[in-house]
VODREN-91701 format. One line per field, with one value per atom (N, C-alpha, C): residue number from 0; atom name; x, z, y. Coordinates in Angstrom, 2 decimals, padded with zeros to 5 digits. Each point is the difference from the previous one (the first is absolute). Layout:
BEGIN
n = c(NUM  ...) $
atom = c(CA  ...) $
c1 = c(X  ...) $
c3 = c(Z  ...) $
c2 = c(Y  ...) $
END
This chain:
BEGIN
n = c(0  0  0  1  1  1  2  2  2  3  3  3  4  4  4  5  5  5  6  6  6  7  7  7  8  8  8  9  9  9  10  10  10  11  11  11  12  12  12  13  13  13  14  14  14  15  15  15  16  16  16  17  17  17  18  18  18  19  19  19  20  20  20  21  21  21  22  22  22  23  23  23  24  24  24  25  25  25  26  26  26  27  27  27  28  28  28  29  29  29  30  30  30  31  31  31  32  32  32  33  33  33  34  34  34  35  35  35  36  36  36  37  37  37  38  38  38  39  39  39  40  40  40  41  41  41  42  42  42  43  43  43  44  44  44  45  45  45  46  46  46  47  47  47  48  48  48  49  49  49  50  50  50  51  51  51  52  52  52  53  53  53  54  54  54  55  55  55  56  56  56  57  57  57  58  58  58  59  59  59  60  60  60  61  61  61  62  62  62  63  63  63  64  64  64  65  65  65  66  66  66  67  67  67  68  68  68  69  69  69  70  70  70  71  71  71  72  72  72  73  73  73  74  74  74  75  75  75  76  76  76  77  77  77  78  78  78  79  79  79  80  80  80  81  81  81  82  82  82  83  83  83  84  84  84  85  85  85  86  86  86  87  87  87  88  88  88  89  89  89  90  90  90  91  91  91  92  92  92  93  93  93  94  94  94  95  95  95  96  96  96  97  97  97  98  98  98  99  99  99  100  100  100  101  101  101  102  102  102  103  103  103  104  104  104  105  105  105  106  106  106  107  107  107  108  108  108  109  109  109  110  110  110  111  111  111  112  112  112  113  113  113  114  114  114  115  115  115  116  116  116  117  117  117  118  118  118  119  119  119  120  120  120  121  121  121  122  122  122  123  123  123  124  124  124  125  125  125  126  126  126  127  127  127  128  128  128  129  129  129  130  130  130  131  131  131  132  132  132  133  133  133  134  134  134  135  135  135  136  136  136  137  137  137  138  138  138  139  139  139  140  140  140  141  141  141  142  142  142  143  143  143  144  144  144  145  145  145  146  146  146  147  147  147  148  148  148  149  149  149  150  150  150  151  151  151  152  152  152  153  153  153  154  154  154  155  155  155  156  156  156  157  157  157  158  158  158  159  159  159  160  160  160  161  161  161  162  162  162  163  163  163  164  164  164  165  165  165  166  166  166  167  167  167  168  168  168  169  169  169  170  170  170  171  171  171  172  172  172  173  173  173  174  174  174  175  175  175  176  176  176  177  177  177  178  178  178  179  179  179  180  180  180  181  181  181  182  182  182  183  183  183  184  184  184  185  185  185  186  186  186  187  187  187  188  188  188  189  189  189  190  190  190  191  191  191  192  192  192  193  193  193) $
atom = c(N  CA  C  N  CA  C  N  CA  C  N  CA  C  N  CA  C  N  CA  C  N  CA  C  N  CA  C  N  CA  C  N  CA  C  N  CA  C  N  CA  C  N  CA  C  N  CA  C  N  CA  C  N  CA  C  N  CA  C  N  CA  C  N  CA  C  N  CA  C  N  CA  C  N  CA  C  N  CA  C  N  CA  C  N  CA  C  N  CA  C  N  CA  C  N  CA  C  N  CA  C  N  CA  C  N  CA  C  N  CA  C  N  CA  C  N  CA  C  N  CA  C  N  CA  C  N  CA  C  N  CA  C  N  CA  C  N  CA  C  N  CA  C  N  CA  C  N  CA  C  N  CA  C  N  CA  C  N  CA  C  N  CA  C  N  CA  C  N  CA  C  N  CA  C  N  CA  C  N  CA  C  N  CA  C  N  CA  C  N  CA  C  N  CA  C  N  CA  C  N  CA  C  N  CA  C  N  CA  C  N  CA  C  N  CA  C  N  CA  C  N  CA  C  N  CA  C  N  CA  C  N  CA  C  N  CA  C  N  CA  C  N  CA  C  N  CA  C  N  CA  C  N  CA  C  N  CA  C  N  CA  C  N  CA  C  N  CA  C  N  CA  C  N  CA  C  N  CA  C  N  CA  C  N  CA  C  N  CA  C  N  CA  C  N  CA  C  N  CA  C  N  CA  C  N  CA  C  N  CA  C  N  CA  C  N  CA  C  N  CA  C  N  CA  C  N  CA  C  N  CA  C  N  CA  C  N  CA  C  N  CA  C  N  CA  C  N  CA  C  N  CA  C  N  CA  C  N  CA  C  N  CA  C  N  CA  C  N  CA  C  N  CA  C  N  CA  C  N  CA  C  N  CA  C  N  CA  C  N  CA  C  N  CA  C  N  CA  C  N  CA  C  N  CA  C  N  CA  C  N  CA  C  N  CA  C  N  CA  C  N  CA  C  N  CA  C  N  CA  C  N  CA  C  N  CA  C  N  CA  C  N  CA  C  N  CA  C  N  CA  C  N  CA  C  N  CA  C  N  CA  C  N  CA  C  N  CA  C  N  CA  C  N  CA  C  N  CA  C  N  CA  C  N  CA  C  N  CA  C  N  CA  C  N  CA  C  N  CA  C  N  CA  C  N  CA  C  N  CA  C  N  CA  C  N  CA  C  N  CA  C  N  CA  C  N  CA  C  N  CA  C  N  CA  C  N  CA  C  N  CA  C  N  CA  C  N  CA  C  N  CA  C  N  CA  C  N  CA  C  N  CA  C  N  CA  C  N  CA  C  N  CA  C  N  CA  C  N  CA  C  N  CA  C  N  CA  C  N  CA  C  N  CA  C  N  CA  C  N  CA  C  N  CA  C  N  CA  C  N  CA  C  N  CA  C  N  CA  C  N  CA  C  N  CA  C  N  CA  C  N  CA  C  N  CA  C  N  CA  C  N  CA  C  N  CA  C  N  CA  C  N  CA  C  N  CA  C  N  CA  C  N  CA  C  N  CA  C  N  CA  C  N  CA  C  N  CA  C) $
c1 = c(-010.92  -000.07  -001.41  -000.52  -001.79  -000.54  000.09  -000.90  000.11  001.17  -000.06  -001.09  -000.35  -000.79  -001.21  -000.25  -002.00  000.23  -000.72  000.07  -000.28  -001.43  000.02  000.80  000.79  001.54  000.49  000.77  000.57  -000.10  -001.38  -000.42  -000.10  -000.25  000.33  000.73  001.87  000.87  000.88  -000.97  -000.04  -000.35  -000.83  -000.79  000.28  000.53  000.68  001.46  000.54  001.59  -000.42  -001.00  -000.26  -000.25  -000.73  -000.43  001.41  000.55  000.94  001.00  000.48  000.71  -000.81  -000.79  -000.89  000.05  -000.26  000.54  001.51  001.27  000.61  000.75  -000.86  -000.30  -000.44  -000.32  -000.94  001.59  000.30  000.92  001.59  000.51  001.53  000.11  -001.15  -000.03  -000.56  001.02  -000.53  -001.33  -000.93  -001.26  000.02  001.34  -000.12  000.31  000.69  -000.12  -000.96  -001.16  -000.98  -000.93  000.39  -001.08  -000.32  -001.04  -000.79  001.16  000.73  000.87  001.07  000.17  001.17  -000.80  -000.48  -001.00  -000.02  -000.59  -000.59  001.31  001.15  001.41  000.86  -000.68  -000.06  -000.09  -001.62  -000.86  000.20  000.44  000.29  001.05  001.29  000.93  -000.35  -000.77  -000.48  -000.35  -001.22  -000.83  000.76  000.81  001.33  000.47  000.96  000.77  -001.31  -000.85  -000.89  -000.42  -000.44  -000.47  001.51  001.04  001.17  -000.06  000.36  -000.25  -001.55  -001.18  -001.29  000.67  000.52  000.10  000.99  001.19  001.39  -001.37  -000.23  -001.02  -000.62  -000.94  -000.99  000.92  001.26  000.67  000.33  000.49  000.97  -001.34  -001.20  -001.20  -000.14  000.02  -000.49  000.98  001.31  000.87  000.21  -000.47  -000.22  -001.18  -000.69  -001.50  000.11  001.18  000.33  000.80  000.52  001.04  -000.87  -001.15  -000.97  -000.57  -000.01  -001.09  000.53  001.40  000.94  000.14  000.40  000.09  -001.66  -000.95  -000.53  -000.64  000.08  000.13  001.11  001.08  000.52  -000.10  000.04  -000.63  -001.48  -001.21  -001.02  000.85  001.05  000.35  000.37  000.94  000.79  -001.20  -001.01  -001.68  -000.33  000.01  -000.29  000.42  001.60  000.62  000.21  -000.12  000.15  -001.48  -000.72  -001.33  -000.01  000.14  000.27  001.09  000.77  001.31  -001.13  -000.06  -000.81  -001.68  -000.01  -001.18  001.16  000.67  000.67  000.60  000.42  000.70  -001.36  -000.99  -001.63  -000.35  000.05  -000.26  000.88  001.54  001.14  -000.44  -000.32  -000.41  -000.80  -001.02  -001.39  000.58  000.55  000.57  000.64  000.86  000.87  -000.81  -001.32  -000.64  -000.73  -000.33  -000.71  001.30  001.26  000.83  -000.28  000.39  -000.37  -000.89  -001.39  -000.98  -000.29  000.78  000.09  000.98  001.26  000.75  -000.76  -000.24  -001.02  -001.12  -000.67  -000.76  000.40  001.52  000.83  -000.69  -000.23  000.10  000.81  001.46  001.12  000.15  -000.88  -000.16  -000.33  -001.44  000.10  000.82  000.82  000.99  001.06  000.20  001.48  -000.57  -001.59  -000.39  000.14  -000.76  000.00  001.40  001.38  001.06  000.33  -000.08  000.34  -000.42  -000.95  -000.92  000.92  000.04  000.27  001.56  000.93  001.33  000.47  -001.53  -000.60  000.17  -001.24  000.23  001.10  000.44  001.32  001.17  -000.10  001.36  -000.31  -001.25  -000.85  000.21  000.06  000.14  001.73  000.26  002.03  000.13  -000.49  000.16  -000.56  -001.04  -000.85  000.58  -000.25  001.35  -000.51  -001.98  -000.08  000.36  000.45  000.18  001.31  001.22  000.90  001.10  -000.39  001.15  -000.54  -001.22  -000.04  -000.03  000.16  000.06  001.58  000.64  001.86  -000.02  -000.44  000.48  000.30  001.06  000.39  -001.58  -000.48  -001.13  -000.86  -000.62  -000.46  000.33  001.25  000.68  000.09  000.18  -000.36  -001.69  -000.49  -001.30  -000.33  000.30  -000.18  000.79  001.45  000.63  -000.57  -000.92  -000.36  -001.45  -000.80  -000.92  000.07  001.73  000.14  000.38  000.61  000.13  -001.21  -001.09  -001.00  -000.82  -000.23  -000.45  000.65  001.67  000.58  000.03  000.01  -000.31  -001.78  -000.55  -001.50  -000.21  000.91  -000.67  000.50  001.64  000.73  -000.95  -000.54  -001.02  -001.37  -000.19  -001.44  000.80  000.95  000.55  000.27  000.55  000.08  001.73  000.35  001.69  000.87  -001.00  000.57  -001.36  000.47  -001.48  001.06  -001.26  000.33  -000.06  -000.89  -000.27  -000.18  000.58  -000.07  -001.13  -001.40  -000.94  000.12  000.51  -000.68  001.46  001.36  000.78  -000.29  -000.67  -000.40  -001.08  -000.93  -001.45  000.83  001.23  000.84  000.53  000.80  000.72  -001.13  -001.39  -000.72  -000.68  000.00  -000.09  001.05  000.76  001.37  000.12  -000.32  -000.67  -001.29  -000.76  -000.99  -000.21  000.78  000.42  001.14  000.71  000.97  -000.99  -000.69  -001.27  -000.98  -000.34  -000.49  000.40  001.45  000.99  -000.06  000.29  000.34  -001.22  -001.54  -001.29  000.30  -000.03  000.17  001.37  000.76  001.11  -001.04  -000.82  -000.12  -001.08  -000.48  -001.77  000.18  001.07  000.30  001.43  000.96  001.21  000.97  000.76  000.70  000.31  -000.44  000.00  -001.13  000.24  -001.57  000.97) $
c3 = c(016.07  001.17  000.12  -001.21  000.31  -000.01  -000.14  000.78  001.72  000.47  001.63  000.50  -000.80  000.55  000.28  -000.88  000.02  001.46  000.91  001.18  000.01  -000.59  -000.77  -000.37  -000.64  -000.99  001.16  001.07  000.60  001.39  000.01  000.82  -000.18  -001.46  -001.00  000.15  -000.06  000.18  001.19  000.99  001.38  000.52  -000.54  000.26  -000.57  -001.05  -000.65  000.77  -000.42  000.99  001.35  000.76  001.36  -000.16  -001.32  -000.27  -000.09  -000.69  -000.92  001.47  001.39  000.78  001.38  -000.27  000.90  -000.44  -001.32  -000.67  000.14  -000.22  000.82  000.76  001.40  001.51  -000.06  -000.41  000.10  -000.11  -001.29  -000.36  000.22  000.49  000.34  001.76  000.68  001.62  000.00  001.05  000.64  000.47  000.22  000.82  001.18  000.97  001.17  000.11  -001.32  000.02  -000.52  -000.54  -000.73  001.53  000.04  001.72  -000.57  000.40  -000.20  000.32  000.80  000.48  -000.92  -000.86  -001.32  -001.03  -000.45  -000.67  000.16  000.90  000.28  -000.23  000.67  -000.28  -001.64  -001.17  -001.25  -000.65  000.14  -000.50  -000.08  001.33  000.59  -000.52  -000.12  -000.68  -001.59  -000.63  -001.53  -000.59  001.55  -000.35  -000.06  001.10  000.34  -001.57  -000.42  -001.28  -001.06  -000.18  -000.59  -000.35  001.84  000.05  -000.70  000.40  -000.01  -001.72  -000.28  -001.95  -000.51  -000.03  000.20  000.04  001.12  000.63  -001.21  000.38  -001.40  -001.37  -000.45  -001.33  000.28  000.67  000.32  -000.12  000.81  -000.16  -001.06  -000.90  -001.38  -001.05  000.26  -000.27  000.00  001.18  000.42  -000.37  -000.17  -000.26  -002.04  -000.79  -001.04  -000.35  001.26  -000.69  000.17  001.30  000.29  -001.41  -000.66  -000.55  -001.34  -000.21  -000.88  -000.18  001.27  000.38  000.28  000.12  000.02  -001.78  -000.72  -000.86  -001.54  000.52  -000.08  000.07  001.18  001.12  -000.57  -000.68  -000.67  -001.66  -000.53  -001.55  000.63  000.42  000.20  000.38  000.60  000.29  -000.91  -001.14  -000.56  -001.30  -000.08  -001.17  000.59  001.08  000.74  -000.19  000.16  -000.47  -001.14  -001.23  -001.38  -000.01  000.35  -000.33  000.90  000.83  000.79  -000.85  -000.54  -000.88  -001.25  -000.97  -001.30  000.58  001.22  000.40  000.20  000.65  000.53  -001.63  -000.98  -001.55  -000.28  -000.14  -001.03  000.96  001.44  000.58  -000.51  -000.11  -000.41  -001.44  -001.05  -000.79  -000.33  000.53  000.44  000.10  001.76  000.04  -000.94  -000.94  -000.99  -000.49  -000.49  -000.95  000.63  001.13  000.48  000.20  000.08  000.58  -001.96  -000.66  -001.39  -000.25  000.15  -000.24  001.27  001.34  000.75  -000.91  -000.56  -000.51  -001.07  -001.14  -000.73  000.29  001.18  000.56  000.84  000.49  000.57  001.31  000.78  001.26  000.54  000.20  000.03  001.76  000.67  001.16  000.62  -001.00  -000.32  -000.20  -001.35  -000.37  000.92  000.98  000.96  001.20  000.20  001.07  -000.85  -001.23  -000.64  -000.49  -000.17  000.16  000.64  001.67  000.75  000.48  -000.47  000.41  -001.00  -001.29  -000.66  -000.02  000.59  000.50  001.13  000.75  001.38  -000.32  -001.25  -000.25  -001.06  -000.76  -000.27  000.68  000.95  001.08  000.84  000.15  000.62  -000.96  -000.94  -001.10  -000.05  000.17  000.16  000.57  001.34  001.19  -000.06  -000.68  -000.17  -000.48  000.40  -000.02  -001.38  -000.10  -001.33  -001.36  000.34  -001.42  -000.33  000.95  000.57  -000.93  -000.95  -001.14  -001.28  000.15  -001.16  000.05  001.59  000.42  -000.25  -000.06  000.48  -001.22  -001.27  -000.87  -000.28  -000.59  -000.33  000.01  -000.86  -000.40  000.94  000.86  001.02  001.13  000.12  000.81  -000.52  -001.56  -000.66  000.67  -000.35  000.33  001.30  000.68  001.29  000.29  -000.23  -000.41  -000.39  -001.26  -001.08  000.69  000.64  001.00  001.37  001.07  000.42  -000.59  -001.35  -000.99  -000.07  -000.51  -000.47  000.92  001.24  001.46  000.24  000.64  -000.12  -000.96  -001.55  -000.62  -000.10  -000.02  000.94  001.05  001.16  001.07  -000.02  -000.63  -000.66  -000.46  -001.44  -000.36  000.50  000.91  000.86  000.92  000.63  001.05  -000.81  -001.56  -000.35  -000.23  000.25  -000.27  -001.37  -000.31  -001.09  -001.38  -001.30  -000.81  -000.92  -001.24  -001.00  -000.29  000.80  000.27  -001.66  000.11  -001.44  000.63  -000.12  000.43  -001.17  -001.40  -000.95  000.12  000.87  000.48  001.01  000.76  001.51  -000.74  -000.62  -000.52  -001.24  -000.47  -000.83  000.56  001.43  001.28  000.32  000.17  000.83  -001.16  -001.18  -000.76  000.19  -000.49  -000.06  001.46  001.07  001.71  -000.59  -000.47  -000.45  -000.64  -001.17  -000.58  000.72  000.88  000.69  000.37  001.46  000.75  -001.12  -000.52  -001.31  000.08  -000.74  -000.24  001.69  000.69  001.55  000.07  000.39  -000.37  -001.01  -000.96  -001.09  000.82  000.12  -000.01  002.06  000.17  001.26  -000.26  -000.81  000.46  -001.55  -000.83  -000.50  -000.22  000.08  000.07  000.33  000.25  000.14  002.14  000.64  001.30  000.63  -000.01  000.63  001.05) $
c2 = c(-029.18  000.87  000.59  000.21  000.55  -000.88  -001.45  -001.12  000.21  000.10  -000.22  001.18  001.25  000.78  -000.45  -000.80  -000.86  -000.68  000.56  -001.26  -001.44  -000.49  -000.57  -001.02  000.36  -000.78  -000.49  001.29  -000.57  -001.18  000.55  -001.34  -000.89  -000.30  -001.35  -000.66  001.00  -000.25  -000.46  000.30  -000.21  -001.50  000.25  -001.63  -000.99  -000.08  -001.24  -000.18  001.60  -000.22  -000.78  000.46  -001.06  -001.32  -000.54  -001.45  -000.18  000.29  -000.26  -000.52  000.31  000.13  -000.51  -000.17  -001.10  -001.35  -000.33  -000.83  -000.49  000.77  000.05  -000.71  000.78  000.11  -001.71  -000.32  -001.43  -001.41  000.32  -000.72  000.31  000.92  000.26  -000.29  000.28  -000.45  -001.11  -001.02  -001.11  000.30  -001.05  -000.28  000.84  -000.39  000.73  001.58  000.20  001.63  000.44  -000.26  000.27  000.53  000.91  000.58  001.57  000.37  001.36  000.99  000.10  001.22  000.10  -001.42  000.24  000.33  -000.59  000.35  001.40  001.05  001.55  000.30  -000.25  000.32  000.25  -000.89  -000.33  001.27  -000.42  001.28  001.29  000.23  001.18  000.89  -000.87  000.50  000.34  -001.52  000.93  001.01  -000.18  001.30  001.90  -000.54  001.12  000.70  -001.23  -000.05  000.85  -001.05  000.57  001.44  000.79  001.18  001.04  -000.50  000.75  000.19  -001.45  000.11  000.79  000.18  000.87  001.76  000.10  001.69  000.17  -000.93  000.66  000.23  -000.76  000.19  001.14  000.02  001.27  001.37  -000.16  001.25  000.45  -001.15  000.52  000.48  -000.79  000.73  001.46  -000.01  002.07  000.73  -001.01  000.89  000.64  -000.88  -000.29  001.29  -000.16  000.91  001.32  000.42  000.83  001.01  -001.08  000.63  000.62  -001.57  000.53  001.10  000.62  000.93  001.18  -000.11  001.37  000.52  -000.97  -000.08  000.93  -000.33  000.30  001.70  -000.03  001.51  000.87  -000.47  000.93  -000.16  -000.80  000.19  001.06  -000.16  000.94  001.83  -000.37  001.25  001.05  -001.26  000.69  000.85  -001.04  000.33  001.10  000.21  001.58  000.61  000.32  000.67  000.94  -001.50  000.20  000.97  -000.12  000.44  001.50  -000.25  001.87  000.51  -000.16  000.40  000.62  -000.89  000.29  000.99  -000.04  000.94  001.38  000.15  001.07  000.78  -001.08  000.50  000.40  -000.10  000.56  000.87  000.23  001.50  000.66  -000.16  000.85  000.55  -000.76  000.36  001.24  -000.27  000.99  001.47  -000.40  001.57  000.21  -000.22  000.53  000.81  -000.71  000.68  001.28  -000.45  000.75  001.74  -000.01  000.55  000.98  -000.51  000.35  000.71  -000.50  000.87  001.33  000.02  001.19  000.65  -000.42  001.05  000.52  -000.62  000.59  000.92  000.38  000.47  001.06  000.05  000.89  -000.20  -000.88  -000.36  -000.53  000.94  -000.28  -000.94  000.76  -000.42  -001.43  -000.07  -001.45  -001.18  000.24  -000.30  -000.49  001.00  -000.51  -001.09  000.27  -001.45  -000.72  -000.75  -000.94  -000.18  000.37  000.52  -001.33  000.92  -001.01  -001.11  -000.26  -001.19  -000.95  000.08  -000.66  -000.96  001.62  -000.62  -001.05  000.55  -001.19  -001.11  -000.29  -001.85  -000.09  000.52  -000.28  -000.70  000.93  -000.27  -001.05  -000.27  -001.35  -000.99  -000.08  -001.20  -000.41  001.17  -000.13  -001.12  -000.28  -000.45  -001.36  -000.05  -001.20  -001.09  -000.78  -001.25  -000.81  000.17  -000.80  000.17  001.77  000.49  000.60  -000.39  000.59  -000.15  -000.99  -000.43  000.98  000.57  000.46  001.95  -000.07  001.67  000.66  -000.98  000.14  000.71  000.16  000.36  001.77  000.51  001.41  000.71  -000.44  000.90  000.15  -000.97  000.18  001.13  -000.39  000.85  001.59  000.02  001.13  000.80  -000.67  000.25  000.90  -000.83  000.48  001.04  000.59  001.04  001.23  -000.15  000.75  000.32  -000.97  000.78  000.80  000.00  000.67  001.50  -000.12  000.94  001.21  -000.82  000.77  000.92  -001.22  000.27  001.32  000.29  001.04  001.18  -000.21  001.13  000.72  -001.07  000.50  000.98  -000.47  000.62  001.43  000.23  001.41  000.64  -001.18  001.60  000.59  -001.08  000.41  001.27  -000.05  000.67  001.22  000.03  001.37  -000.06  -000.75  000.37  -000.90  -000.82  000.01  000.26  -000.17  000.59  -000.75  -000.04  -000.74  -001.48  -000.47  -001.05  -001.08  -001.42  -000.72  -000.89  000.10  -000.89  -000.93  -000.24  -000.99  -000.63  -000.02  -000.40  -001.14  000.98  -000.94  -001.36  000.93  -001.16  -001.39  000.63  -001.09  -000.99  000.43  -000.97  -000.58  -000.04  -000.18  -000.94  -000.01  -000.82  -001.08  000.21  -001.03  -001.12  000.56  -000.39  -001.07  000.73  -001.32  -000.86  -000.54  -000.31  -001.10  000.31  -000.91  -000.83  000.93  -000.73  -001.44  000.57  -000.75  -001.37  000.65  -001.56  -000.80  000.61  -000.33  -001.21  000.89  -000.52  -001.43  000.15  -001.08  -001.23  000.01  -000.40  -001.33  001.35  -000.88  -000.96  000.54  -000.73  -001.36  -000.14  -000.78  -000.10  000.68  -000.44  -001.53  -000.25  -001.04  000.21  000.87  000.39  -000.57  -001.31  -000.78  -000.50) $
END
């Protein structure tokens, strides 16, 4: 089928099929049918058959490359994916830490943006279809729990109504969060999730 694409070829194939039926043309008609208008009449129809057999080929062609090329277009998609995923898990990371060293620093304020930023791509990764078998899990779901948790007992004690705050609580969850991420990270960028 990728020979008929070479024009080339198929004119090859063209031209002999015409010897080939001129030849023929020569020997299956009497003398007196042997006239130019049977003859053009011959041809004509070959060439027909011919073009018809050509286009079917050509089609199942494009159709072949098409599929190639869809095919393609999504393996590249899915490398995107995987790769915005394991980018989105090493920002997640970051803020963790970064959420850590504000508590340590008692920039509690801090703390609850990077807070929520973090629950952002979390809940963005939930959703994410490349990593979606490995988000389903309890702990995950823990996670994200345990940072609306912290988020909320944060903003209490910024507001003044609650006190007593367990920051080496929060900075422990927030360990245990990175540490998942980690594995998550690991599990993507070599895991068995190719």
């Amino acid at each position: 089928m990728k020979r008929i694409r070479d024009p080339i070829f198929a004119l090859f194939l063209y031209v002999i099929g015409l010897l080939f039926l001129s030849i023929l043309f020569y020997f299956i008609f009497e003398k007196n049918e042997r006239v130019l208008i049977n003859y053009i009449s011959f041809s004509g129809t070959y060439s027909s058959i011919y073009g018809i057999i050509v286009a079917y080929f050509q089609i199942l062609s494009v159709k072949e490359t098409a599929e190639i090329t869809k095919q393609k277009v999504e393996d590249a998609n899915n490398r995107v994916m995987k790769l915005l995923s394991i980018s989105d898990i090493s920002k997640a990371i970051k803020i963790v830490q970064e959420v850590q060293n504000y508590l340590l620093s008692n920039k509690d304020e801090s703390s609850i943006i990077r807070l929520k930023d973090l629950k952002s791509i979390l809940i963005q990764l939930k959703y994410n279809s490349e990593v979606n078998e490995l988000t389903k899990s309890d702990n995950f779901i823990d996670s994200l729990n345990t940072i609306s948790i912290h988020m909320e007992n944060l903003n209490h004690n910024l507001i003044g109504t609650k006190t007593g705050l367990n920051k080496a609580k929060i900075i422990s969850d927030l360990e245990k969060i990175e540490n998942q991420l980690n594995e998550l990270e690991g599990q993507l960028k070599f895991g068995k999730n190719d």
